[in-house]
C-alpha positions as CSV (number, residue, x, y, z in Angstrom):
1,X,4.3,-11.5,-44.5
2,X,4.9,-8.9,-47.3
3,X,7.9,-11.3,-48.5
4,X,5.5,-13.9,-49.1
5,X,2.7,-11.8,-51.1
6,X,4.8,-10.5,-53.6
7,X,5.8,-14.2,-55.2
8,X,2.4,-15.1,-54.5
9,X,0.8,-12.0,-56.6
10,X,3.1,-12.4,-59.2
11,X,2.5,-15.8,-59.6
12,X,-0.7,-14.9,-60.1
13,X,-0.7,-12.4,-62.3
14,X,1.9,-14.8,-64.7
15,X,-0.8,-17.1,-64.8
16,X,-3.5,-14.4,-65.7
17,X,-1.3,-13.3,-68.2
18,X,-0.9,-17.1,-69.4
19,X,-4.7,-17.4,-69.5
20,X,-5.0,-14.3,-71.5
21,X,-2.2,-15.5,-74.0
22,X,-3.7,-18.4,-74.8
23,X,-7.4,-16.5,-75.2
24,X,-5.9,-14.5,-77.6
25,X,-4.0,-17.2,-79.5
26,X,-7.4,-19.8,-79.8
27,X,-9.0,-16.4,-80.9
28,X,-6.8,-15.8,-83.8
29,X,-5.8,-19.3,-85.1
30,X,-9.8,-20.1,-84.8
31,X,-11.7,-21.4,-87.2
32,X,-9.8,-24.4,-87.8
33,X,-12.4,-26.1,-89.6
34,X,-15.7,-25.8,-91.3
35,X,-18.3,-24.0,-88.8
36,X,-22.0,-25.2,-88.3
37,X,-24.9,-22.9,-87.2
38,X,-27.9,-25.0,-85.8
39,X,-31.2,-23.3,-86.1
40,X,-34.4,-23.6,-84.2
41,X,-36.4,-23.1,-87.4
42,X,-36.9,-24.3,-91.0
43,X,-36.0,-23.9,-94.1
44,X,-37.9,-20.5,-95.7
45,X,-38.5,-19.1,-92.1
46,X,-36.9,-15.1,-91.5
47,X,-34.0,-16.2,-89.2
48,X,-33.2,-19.2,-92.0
49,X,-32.6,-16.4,-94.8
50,X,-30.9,-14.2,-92.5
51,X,-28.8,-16.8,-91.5
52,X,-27.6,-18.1,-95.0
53,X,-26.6,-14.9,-96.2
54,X,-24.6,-14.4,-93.3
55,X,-22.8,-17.7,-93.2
56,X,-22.0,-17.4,-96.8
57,X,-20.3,-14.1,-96.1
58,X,-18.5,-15.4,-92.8
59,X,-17.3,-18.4,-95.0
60,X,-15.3,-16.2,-97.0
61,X,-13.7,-14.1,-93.5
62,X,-12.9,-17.4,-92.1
63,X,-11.4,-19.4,-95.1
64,X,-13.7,-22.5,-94.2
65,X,-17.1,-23.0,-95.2
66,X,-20.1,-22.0,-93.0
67,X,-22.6,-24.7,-92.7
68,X,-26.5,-24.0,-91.8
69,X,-28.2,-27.0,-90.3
70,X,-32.3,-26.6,-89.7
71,X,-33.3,-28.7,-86.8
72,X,-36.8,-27.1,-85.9
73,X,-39.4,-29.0,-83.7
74,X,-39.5,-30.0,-79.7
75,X,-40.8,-26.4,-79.2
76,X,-36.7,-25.5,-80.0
77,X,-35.4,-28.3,-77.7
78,X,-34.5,-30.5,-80.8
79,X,-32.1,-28.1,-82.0
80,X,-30.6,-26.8,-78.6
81,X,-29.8,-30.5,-77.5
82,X,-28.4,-31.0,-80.9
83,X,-26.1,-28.2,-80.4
84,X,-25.2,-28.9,-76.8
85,X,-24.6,-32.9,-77.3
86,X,-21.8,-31.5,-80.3
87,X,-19.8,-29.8,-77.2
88,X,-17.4,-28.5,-80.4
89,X,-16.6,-24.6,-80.6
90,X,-17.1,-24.9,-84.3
91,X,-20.6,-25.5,-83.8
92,X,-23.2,-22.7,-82.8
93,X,-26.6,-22.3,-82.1
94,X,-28.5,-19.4,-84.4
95,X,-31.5,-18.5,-83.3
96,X,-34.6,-16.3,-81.9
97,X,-33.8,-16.0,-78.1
98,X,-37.8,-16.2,-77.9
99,X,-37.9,-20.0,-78.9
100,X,-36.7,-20.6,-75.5
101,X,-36.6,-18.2,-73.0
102,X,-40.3,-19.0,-72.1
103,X,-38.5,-22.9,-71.5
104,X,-38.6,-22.6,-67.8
105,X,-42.0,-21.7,-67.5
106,X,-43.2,-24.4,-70.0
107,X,-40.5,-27.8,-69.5
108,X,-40.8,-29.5,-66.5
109,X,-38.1,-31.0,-66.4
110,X,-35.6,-28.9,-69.2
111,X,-32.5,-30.9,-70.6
112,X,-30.8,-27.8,-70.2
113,X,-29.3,-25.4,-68.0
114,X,-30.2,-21.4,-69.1
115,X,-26.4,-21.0,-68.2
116,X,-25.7,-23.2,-71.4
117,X,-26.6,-20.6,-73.8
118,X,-24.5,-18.1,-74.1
119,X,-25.0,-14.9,-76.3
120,X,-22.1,-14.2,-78.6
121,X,-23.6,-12.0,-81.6
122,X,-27.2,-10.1,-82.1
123,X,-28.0,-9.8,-85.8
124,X,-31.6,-8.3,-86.1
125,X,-35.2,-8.3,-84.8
126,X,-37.8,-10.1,-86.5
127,X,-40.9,-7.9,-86.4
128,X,-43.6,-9.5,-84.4
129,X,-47.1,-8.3,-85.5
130,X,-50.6,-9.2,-83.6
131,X,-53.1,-10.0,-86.8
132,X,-56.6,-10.4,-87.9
133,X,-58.9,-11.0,-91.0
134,X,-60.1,-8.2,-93.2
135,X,-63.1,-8.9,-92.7
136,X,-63.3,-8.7,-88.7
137,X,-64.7,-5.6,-87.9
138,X,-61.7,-3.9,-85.4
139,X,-58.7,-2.0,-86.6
140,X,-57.3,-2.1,-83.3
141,X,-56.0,-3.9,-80.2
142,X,-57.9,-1.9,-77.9
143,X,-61.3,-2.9,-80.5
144,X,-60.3,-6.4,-80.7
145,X,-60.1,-6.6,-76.6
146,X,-63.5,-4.7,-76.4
147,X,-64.5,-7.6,-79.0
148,X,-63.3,-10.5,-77.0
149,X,-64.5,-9.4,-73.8
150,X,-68.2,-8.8,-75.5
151,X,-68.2,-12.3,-77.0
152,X,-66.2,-14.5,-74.4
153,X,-65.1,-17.8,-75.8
154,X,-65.9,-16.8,-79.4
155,X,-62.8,-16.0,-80.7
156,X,-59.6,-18.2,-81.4
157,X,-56.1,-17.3,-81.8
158,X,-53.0,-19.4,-83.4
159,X,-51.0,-21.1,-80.9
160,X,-47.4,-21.7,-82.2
161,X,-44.8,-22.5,-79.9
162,X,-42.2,-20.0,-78.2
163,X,-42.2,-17.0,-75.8
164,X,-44.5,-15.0,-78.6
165,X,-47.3,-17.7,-77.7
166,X,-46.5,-17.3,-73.8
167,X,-46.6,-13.7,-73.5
168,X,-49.8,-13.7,-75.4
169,X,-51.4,-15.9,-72.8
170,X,-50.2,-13.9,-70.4
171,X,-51.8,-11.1,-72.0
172,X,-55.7,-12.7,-72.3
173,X,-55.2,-13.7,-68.6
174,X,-54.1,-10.3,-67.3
175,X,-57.3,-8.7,-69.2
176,X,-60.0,-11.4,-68.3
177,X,-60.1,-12.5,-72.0
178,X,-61.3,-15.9,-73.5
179,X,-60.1,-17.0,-76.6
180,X,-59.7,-20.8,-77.7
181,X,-56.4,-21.7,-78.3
182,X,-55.7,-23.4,-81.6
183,X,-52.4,-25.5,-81.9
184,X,-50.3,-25.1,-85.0
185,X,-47.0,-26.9,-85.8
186,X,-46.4,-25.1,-88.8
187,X,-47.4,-21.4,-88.6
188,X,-47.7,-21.0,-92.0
189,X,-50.6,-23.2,-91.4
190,X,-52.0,-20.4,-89.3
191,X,-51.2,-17.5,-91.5
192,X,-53.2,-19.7,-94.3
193,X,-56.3,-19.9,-91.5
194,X,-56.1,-16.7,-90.6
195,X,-56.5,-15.3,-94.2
196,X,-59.6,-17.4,-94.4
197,X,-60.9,-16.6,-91.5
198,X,-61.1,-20.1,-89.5
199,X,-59.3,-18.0,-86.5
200,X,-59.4,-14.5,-85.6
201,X,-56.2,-13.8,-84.1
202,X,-52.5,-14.2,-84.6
203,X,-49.3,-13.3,-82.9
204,X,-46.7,-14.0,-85.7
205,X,-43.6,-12.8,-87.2
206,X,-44.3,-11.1,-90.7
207,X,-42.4,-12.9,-92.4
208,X,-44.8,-15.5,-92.1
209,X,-47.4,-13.5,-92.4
210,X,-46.7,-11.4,-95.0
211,X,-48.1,-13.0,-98.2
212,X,-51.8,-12.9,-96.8
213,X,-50.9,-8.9,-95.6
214,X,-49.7,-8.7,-99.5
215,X,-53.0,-10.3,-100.2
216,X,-55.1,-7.6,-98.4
217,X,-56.5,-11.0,-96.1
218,X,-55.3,-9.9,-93.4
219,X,-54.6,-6.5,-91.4
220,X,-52.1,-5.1,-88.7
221,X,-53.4,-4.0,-86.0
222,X,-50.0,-3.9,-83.7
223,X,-46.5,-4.8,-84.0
224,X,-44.7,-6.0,-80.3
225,X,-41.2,-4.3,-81.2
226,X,-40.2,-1.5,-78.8
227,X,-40.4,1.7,-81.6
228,X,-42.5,1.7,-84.3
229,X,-41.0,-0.3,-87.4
230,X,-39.3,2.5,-89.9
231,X,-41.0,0.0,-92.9
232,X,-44.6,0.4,-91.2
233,X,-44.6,3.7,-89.6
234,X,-48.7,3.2,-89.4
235,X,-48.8,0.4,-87.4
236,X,-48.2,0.9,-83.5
237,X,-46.7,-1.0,-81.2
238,X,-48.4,-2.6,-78.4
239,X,-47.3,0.4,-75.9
240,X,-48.5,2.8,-78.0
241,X,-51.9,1.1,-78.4
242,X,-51.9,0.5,-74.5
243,X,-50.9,-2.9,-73.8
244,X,-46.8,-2.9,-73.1
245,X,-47.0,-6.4,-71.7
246,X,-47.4,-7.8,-74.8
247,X,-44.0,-5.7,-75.9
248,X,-41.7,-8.8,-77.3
249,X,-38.4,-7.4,-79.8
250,X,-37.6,-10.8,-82.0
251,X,-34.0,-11.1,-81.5
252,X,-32.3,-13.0,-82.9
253,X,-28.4,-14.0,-82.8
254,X,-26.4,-16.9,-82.4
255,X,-24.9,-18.5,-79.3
256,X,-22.3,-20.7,-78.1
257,X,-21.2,-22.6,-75.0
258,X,-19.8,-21.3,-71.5
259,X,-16.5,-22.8,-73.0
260,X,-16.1,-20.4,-75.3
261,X,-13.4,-18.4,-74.2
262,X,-14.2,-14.5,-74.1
263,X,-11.9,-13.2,-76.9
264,X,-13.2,-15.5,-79.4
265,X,-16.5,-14.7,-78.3
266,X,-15.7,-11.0,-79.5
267,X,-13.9,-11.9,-82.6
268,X,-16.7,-14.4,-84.0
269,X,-18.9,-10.9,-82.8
270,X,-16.8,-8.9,-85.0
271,X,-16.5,-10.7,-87.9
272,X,-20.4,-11.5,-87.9
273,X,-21.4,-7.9,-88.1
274,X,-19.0,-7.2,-90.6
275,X,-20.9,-9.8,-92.5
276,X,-24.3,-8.2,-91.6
277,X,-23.3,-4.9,-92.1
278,X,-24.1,-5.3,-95.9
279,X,-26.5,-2.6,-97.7
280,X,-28.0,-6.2,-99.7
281,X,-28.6,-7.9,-96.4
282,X,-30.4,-5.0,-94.9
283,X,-32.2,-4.9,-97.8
284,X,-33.5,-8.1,-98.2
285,X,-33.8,-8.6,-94.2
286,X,-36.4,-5.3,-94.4
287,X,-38.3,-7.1,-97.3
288,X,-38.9,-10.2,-95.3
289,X,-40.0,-8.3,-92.2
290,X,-36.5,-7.8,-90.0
291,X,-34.2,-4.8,-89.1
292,X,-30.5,-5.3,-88.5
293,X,-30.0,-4.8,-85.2
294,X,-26.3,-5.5,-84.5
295,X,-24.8,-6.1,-81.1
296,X,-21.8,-8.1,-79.6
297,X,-22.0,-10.4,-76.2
298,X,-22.6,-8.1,-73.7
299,X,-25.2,-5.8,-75.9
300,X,-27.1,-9.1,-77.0
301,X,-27.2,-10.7,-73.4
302,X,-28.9,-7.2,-71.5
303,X,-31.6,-7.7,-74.4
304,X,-32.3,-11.1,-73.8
305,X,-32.3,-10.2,-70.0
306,X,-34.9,-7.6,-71.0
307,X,-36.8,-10.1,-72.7
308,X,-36.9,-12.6,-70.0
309,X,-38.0,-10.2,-67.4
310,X,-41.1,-9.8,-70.0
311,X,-41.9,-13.3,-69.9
312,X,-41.5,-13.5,-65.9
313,X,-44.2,-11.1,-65.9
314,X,-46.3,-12.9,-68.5
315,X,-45.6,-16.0,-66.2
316,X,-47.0,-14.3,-62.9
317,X,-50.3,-13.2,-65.0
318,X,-50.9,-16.7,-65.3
319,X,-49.3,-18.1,-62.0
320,X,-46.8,-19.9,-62.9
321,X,-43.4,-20.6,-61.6
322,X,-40.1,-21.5,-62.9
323,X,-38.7,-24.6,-63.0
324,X,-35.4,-23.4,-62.9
């Protein structure tokens, strides 16, 4: 019986090493081509400037040009299928994992399995920030809750799309709130309304949002990040001002298919934060509201498994079940 293991373990391990081999050897000889990131949002929007400055610093590491393709709308759907139906290993998906890990909560019936997406490389956190007016007389969450519970029904917040919008549901439920819901497509759109004071609430990134805080029309009254944001070390997070479900860090990264062997996973991980990892990207990356926040496969999936535990429990506040 030992006679026969031995050929049969070394035939196994020549064909591990054989897999390995040719890993390795796709991982160095790749790219081959021009290389396509697909993003979830548009032109102008904080992962869109990120994204360019990277690409045009990976085009130059690679040899072939880096190619940024916006394909927002479908509540992130339009640009995931679009990246799926390529099936090519020169095209990736860049975006905000919270554009679609709220997806099984919200989609019926998903085109996609969660399995499809895989994390390759985390590049930073968009700061998420829960605004008001100036004018409306609270200058904090707890204030704004004690608001909304004392006028039921009165207030409205701007309803995007994404996990951001999900977990803030989540949030009103869990508390007994009523707020009207008011659907934007474009949340600039909502920044615009919320500096005018047509709604009284917004869960946004500040990058969107930032103008109208520029503007003194609007005011801060939490961010959703984990720690406090180094650039607004006077704004709280949601933990700190007593509501950690509402905690939501903006990652965002890119992400390719299961096929992707595992090597070149950690070489295009590699090379894209040696491409982040720039004193001009941080720079302008902090001016538009984000913080590098570098991480390869296995860094960038635990966070998103964090994230997704956060919407779970934003999905049980409001008792709803997975469709997948």
């Amino acid at each position: 019986m030992l006679s026969m293991r031995r050929p049969l373990l070394a035939l196994a391990c020549a064909l591990a090493a054989l897999v390995f081999g040719s890993q390795l050897a796709t991982a160095q000889s790749w790219p081959q081509r021009p290389v396509k990131f697909i993003l979830t949002l548009g032109g102008g929007s904080g992962t869109d400037i990120g994204m360019r400055m990277v690409a045009d610093r990976l085009s130059k590491i690679w040899g072939h040009p880096v190619v940024i393709e916006n394909k927002p709308g479908g509540d992130a759907i339009v640009a995931i299928t679009s990246f799926l139906s390529a099936n090519d290993d020169h095209v990736f998906l860049a975006s905000p994992s919270s554009a679609f890990v709220h997806h099984p909560y919200v989609q019926q019936n998903l085109p996609y399995k969660l399995a499809d997406l895989v994390p390759i490389a985390r590049g930073w956190n968009v700061l998420i920030v829960i605004a008001v007016p100036a004018a409306l007389p609270v200058n904090s969450l707890k204030e704004l809750v004690a608001m909304a519970k004392a006028q039921p029904g009165k207030l409205n917040w701007a309803g995007t799309t994404g996990a951001i919008d999900f977990t803030f549901a989540g949030f009103l439920k869990k508390n007994s709130l009523e707020m009207a819901r008011v659907p934007y497509r474009n949340p600039q759109d909502a920044a615009n309304d919320l500096a005018t004071g047509r709604i009284e609430v917004a869960e946004a990134s500040l990058a969107t949002l930032r103008p109208q805080l520029q503007a003194g029309k609007i005011k801060l009254l939490a961010t959703t990040a984990s720690t406090r944001d180094p650039a607004y070390p006077d704004v709280p997070t949601v933990k700190e001002a007593g509501f950690p479900q509402l905690t939501l860090d903006g990652l965002v990264g890119l992400f390719g298919m299961p096929s992707t062997p595992s090597e070149l996973r950690e070489r295009i991980a590699a090379d894209f934060k040696k491409a982040a990892d720039d004193p001009t990207i941080k720079e302008r990356l902090t001016a538009t509201g984000q913080t590098l926040n570098l991480g390869g496969p296995a860094e960038f999936t635990k966070a998103i498994d964090e994230q997704r535990a956060t919407v779970a429990a934003a999905a049980k506040d409001q008792g709803i079940a997975a469709s997948q």
